[in-house]
VOPAGU-2260 file (C-alpha; in pm, 1 decimal, decimal comma):
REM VOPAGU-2260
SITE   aa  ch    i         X         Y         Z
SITE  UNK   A    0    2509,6     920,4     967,1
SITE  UNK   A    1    2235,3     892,1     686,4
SITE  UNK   A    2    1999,1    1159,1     721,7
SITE  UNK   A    3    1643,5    1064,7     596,1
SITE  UNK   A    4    1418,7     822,0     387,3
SITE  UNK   A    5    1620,1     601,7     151,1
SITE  UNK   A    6    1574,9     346,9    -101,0
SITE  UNK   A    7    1617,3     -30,8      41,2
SITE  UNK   A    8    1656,4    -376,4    -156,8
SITE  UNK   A    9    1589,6    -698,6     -90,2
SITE  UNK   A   10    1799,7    -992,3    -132,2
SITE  UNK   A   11    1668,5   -1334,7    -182,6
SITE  UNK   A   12    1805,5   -1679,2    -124,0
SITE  UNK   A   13    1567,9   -1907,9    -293,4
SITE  UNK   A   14    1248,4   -1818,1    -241,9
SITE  UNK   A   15    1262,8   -1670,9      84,0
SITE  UNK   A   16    1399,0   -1319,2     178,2
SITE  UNK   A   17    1681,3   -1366,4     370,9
SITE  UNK   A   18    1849,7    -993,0     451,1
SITE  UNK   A   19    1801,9    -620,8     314,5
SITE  UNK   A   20    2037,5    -397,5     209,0
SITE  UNK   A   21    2057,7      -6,0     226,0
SITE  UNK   A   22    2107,4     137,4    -173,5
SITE  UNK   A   23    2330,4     418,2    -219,2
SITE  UNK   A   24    2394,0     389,1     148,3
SITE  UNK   A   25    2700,5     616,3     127,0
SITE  UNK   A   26    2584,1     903,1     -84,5
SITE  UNK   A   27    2858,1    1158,6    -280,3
SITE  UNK   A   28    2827,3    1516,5    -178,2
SITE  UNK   A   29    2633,0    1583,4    -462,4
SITE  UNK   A   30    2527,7    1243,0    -632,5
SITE  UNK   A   31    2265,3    1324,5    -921,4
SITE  UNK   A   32    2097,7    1012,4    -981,7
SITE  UNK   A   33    1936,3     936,9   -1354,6
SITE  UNK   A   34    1694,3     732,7   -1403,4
SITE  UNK   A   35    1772,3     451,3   -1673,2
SITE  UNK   A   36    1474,1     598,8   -1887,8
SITE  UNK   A   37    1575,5     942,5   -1900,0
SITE  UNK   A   38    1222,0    1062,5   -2020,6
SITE  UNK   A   39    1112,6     970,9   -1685,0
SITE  UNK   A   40    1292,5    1240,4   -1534,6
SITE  UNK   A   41    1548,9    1234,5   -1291,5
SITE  UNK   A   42    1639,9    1246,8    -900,1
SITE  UNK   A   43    1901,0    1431,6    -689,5
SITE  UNK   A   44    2031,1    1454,0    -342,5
SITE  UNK   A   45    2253,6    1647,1    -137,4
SITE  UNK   A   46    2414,5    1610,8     197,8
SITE  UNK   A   47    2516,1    1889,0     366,0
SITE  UNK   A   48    2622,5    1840,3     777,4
SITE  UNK   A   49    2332,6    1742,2     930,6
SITE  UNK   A   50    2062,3    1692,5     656,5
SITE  UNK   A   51    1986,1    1613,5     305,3
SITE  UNK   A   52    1802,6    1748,6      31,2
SITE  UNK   A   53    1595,8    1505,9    -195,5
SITE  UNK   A   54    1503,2    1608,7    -521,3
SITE  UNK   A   55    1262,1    1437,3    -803,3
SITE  UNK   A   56    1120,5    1589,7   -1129,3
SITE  UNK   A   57     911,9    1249,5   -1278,9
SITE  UNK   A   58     701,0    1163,9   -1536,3
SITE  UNK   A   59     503,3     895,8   -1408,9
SITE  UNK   A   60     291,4     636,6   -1517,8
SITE  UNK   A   61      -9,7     698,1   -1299,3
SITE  UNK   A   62     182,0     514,3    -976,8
SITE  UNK   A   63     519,4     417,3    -845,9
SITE  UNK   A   64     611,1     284,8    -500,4
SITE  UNK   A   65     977,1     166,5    -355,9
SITE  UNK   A   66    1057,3      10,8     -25,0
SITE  UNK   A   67    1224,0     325,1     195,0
SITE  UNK   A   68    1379,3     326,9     538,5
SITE  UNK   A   69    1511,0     552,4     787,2
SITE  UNK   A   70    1780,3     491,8    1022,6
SITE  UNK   A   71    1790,6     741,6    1269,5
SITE  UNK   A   72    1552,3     991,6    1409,1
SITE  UNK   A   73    1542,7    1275,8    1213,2
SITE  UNK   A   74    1256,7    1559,8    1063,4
SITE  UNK   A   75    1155,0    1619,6     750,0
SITE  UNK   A   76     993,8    1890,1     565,6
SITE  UNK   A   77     831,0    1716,8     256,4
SITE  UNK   A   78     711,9    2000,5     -54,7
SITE  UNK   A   79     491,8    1849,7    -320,6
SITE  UNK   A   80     409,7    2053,7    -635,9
SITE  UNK   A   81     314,1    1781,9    -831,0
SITE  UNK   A   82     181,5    1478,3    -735,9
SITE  UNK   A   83     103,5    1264,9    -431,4
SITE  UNK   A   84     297,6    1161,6    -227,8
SITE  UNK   A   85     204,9     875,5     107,1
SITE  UNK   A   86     424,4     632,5     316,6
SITE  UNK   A   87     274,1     338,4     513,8
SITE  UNK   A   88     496,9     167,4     736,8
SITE  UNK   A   89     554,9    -215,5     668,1
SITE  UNK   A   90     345,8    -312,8     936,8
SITE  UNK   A   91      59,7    -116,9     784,1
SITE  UNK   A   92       5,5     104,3    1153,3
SITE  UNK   A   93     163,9     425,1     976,0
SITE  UNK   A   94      67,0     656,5     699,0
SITE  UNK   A   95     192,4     966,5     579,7
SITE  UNK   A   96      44,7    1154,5     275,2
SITE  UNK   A   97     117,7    1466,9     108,1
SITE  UNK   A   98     -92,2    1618,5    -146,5
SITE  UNK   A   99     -16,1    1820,5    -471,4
SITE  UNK   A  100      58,5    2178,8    -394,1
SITE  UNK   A  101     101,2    2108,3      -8,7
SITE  UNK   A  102     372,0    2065,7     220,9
SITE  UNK   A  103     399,2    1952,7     568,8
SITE  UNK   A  104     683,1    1913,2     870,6
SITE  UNK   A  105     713,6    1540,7     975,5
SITE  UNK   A  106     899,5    1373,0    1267,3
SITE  UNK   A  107    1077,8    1045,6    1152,8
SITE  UNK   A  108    1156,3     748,9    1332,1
SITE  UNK   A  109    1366,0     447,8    1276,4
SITE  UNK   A  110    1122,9     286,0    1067,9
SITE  UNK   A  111    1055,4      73,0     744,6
SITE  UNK   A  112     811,4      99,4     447,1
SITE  UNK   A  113     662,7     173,5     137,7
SITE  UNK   A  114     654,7     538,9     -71,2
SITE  UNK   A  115     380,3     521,5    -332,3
SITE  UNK   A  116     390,0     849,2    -541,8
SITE  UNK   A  117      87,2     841,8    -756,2
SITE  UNK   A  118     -29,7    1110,9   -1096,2
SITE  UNK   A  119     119,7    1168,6   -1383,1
SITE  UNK   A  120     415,1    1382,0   -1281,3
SITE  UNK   A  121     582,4    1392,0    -910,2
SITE  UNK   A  122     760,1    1726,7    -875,8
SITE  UNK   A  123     896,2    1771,2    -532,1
SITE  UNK   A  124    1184,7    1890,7    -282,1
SITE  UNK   A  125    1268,9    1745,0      84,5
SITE  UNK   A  126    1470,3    1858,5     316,1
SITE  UNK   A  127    1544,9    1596,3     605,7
SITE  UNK   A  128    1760,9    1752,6     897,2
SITE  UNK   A  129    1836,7    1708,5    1277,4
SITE  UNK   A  130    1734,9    1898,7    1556,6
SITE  UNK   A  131    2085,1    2011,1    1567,8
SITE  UNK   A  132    2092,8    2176,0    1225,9
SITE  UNK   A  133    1814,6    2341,2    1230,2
SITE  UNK   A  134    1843,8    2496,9    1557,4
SITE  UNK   A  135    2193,0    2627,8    1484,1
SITE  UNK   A  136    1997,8    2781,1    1095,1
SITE  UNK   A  137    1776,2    2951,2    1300,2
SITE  UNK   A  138    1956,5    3085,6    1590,6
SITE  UNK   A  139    1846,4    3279,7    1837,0
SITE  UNK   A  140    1565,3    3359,3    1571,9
SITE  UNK   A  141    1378,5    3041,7    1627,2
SITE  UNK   A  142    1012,6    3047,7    1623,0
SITE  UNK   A  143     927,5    2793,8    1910,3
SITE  UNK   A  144     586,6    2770,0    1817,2
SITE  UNK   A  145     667,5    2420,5    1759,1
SITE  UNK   A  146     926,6    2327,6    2006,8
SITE  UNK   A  147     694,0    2031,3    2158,9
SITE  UNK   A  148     663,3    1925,9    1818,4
SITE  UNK   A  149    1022,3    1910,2    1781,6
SITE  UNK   A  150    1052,4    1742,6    2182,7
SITE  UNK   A  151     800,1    1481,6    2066,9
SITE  UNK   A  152     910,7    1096,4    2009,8
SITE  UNK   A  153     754,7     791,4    1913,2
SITE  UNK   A  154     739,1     482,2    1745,2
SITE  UNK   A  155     535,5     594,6    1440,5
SITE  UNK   A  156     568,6     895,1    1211,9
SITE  UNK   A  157     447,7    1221,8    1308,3
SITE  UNK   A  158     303,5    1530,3    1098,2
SITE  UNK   A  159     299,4    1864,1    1244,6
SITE  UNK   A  160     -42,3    1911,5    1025,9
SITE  UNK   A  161    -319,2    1676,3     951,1
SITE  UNK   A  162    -413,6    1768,2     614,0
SITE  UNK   A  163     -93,7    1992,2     561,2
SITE  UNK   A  164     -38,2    2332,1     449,4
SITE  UNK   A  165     -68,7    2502,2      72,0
SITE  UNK   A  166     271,2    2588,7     -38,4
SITE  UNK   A  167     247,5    2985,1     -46,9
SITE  UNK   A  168     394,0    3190,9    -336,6
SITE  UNK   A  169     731,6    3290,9    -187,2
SITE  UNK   A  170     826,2    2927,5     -95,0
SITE  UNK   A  171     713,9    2804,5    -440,4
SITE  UNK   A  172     953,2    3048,7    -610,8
SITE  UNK   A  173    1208,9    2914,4    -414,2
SITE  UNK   A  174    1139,7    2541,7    -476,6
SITE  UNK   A  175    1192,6    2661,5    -860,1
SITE  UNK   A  176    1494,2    2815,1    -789,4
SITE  UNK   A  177    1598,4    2474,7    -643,6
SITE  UNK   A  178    1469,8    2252,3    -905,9
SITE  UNK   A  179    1583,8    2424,3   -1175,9
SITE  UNK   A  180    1967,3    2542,7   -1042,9
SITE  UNK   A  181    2123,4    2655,1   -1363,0
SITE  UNK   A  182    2472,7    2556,8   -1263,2
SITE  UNK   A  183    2688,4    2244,3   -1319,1
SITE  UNK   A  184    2959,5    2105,4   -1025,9
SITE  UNK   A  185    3077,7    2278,8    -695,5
SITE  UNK   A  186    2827,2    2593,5    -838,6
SITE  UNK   A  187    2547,0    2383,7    -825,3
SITE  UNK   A  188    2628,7    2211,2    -508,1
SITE  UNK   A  189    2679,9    2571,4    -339,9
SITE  UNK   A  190    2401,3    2687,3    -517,1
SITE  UNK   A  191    2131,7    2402,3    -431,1
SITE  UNK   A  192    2292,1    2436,1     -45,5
SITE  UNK   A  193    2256,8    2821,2     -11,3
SITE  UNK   A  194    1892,7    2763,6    -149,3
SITE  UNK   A  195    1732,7    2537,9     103,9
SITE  UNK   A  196    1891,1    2696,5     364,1
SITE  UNK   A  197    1714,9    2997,6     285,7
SITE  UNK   A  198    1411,4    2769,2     213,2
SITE  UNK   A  199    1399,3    2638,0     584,0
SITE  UNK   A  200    1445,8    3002,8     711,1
SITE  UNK   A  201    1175,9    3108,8     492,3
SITE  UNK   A  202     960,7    2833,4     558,6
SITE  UNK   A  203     987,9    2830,9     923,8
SITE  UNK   A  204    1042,0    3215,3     997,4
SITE  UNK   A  205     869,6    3397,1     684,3
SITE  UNK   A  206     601,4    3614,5     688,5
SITE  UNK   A  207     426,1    3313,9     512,7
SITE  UNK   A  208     504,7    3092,7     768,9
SITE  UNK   A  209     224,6    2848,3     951,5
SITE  UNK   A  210     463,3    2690,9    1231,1
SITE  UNK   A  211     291,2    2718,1    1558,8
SITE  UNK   A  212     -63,6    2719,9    1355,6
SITE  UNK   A  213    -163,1    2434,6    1477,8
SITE  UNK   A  214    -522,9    2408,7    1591,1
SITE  UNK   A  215    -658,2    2693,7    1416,4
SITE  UNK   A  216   -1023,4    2632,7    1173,1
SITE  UNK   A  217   -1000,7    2406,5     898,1
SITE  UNK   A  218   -1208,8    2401,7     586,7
SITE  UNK   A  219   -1484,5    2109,4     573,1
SITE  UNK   A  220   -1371,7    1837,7     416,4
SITE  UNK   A  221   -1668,5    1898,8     141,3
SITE  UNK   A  222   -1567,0    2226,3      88,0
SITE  UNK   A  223   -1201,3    2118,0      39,6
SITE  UNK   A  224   -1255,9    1905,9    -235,8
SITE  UNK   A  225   -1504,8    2159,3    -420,3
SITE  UNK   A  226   -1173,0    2413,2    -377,8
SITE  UNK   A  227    -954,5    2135,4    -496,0
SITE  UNK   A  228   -1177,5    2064,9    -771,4
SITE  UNK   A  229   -1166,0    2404,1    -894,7
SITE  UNK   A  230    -780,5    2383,9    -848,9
SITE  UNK   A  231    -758,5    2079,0   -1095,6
SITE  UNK   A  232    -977,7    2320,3   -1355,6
SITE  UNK   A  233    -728,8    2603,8   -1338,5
SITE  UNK   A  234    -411,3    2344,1   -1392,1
SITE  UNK   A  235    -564,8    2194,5   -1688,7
SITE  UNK   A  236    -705,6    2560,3   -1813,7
SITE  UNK   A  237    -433,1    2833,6   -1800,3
SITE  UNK   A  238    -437,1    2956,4   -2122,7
SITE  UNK   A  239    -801,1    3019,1   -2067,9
SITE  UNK   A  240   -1001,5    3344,9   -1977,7
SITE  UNK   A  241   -1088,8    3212,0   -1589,7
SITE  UNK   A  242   -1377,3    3430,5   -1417,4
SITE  UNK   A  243   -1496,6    3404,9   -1059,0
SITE  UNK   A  244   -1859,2    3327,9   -1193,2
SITE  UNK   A  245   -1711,9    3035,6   -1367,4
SITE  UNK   A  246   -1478,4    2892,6   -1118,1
SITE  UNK   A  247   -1817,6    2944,3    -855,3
SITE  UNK   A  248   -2013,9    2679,0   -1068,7
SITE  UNK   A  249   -1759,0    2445,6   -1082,4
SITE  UNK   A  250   -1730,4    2479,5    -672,6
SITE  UNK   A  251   -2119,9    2494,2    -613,0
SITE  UNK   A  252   -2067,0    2817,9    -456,9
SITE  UNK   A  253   -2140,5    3150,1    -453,2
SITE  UNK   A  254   -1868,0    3390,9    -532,1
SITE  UNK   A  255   -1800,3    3495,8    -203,8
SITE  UNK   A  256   -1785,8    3153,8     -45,7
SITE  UNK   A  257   -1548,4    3086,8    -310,6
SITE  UNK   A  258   -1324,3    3385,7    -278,6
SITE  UNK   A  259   -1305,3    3303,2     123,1
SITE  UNK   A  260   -1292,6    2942,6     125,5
SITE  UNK   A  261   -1026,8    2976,3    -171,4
SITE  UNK   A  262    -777,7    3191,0      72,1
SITE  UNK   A  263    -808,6    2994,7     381,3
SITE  UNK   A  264    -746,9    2693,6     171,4
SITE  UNK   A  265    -418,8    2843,8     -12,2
SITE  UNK   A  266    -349,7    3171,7     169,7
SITE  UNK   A  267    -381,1    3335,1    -150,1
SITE  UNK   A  268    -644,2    3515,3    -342,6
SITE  UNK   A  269    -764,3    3334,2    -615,1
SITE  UNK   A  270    -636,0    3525,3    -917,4
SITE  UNK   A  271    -290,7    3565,2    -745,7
SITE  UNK   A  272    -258,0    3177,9    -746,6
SITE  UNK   A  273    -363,5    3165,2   -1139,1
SITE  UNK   A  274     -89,9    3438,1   -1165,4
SITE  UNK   A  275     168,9    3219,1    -984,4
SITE  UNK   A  276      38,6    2898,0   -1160,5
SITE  UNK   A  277      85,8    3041,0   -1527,9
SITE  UNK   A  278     428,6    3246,1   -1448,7
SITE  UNK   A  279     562,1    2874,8   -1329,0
SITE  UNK   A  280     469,9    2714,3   -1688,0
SITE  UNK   A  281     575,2    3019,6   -1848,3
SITE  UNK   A  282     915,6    2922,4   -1688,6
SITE  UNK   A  283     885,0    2569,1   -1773,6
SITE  UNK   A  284     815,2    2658,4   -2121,9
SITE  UNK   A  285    1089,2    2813,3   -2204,9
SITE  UNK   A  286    1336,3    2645,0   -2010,9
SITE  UNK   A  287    1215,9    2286,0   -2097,5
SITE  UNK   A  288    1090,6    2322,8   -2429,9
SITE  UNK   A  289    1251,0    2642,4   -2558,9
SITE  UNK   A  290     931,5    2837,5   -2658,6
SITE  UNK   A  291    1038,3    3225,2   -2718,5
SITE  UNK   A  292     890,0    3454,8   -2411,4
SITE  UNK   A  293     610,7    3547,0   -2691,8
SITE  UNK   A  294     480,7    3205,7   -2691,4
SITE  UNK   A  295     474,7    3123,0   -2389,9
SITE  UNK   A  296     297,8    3421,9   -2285,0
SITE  UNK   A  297      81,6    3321,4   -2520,4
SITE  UNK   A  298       5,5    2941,4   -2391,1
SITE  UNK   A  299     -73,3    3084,9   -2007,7
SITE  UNK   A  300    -323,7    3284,9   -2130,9
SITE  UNK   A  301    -162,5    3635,6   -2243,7
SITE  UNK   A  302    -205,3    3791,1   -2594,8
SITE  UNK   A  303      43,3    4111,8   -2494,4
SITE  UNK   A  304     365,8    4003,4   -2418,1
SITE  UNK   A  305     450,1    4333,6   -2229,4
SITE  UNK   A  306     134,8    4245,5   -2000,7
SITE  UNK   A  307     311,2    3924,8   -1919,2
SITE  UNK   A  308     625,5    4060,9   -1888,3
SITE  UNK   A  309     489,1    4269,5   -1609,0
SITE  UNK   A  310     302,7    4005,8   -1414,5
SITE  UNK   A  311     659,0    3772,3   -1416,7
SITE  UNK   A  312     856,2    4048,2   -1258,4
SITE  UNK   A  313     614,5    4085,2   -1009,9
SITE  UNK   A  314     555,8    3748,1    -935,5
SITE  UNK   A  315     910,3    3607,2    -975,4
SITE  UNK   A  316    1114,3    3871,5    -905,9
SITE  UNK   A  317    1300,0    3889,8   -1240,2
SITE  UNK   A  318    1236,8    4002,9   -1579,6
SITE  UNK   A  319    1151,1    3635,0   -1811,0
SITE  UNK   A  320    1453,5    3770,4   -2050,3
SITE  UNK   A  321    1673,1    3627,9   -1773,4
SITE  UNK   A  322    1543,8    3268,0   -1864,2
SITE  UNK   A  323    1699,6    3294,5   -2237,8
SITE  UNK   A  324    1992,1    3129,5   -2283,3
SITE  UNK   A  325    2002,0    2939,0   -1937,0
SITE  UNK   A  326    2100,6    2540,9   -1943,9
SITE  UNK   A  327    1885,7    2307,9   -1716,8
């Protein structure tokens, strides 16, 4: 049984569509599928019994969009670090949409339509499972916050947030981990498997964890775009000195409302999500475009490299010596 969203292709007989066929409808173990412009990036997926991973690193150019279906019921949980990420159903009645740096828990139908992924890079991991699997993951651990969430049906798609949740710091690390598996074959398979399992426990049982969260306050949407603006600003300024008094202006708050509405938004202080923000490009940097530990330190903003040092162990849990040498 296929396990989640995939790609779909139409067939034409004249000028009229006459039938559609599933692509890649019988998917290898571990199929990694590049893109015929490799620049662009490439996509993965897994199957393990009873779900599949999905996997995309992209450059894009501003917006794509396929035609995606899926054939059975099934949930997914849908991680975007980069990019946007919305489905609307073909009849137009149904929209999903994840933002950059959020994630959220879906419920999917059998149903037909259209991903758009929209910005200039789409960096993501989802994990599409049945009930079964994740109930026998989870155990007799199983957080039932959400069990009518999971005993819900319906025709149309259904999110187990509105707006979504921030993707903490531990999770993130993880999602690296994932994207960036540092092993070739039956490693990597058993590697990239062993990973999201201990994704979905994290993600549903962590400390982190917002299952069961449901109703609770919600920024305004006002203030949610000042914190997203000041969001953008720290992506596109890392290697800058960023102050609270700075990052209040851009907001058109005061520092306090700032430093609140920051954590409820994210779950994070705000210099702890700079920190996690520049030890991620610090990682990309080296791995991706070789840059010694010196310089990357360096372009995220840190003039000692035994400062930086520091701040990666604590963030990422290993010393950014470990990162020398490794193959992508």
């Amino acid at each position: 049984m296929r396990i989640g969203l995939f790609p779909y292709k139409k067939h034409r007989v004249g000028n009229s569509i006459t039938s559609r066929t599933l692509v890649r409808k019988n998917v290898s173990i571990a199929e990694i599928h590049e893109l015929e412009e490799k620049d662009q990036g490439r996509q993965q997926e897994l199957k393990m019994g009873g779900a599949t991973v999905q996997l995309r690193n992209l450059t894009l150019d501003n917006l794509a969009a396929g035609e995606y279906e899926n054939a059975h019921l099934c949930y997914g949980i849908h991680f975007l670090l980069e990019g946007d990420c919305k489905f609307t159903s073909a009849e137009g009645q149904a929209t999903v949409g994840i933002k950059s740096g959020y994630y959220n828990l879906v419920q999917w139908p059998n149903i037909l339509g259209t991903v758009n992924l929209k910005g200039t890079e789409c960096v993501s991991v989802e994990v599409f499972f049945t009930r079964d699997f994740i109930e026998d993951l989870l155990g007799s651990e199983h957080d039932f916050g959400f069990r009518h969430f999971l005993d819900s049906s319906g025709k149309h798609p259904q999110c187990l947030w509105d707006n979504g949740q921030p993707i903490p710091g531990k999770l993130r690390i993880l999602l690296l981990e994932i994207l960036n598996c540092p092993y070739r074959g039956n490693a990597r398979v058993s590697y990239i498997e062993s990973q999201t399992r201990c994704l979905l426990i994290e993600a549903f049982l962590g400390r982190e964890n917002c299952m069961g969260k449901i109703g609770e306050p919600q920024l305004p949407s006002l203030d949610y775009e000042a914190i997203e603006r000041v969001v953008s600003y720290i992506k596109l300024n890392l290697k800058k000195k960023l102050t609270i008094k700075e990052l209040s202006e851009i907001a058109g708050f005061n520092t306090t409302k700032l430093k609140s509405s920051f954590k409820k938004a994210h779950q994070t202080t705000i210099f702890k999500y700079i920190t996690q923000l520049r030890m991620e490009k610090a990682r990309m940097l080296v791995l991706q475009e070789n840059l010694t530990i010196a310089q990357a330190s360096y372009e995220v903003g840190y003039s000692n490299p035994q400062h930086f040092t520091v701040a990666f162990k604590k963030t990422m849990g290993y010393l950014p010596s470990s990162l020398l040498g490794t193959p992508l």
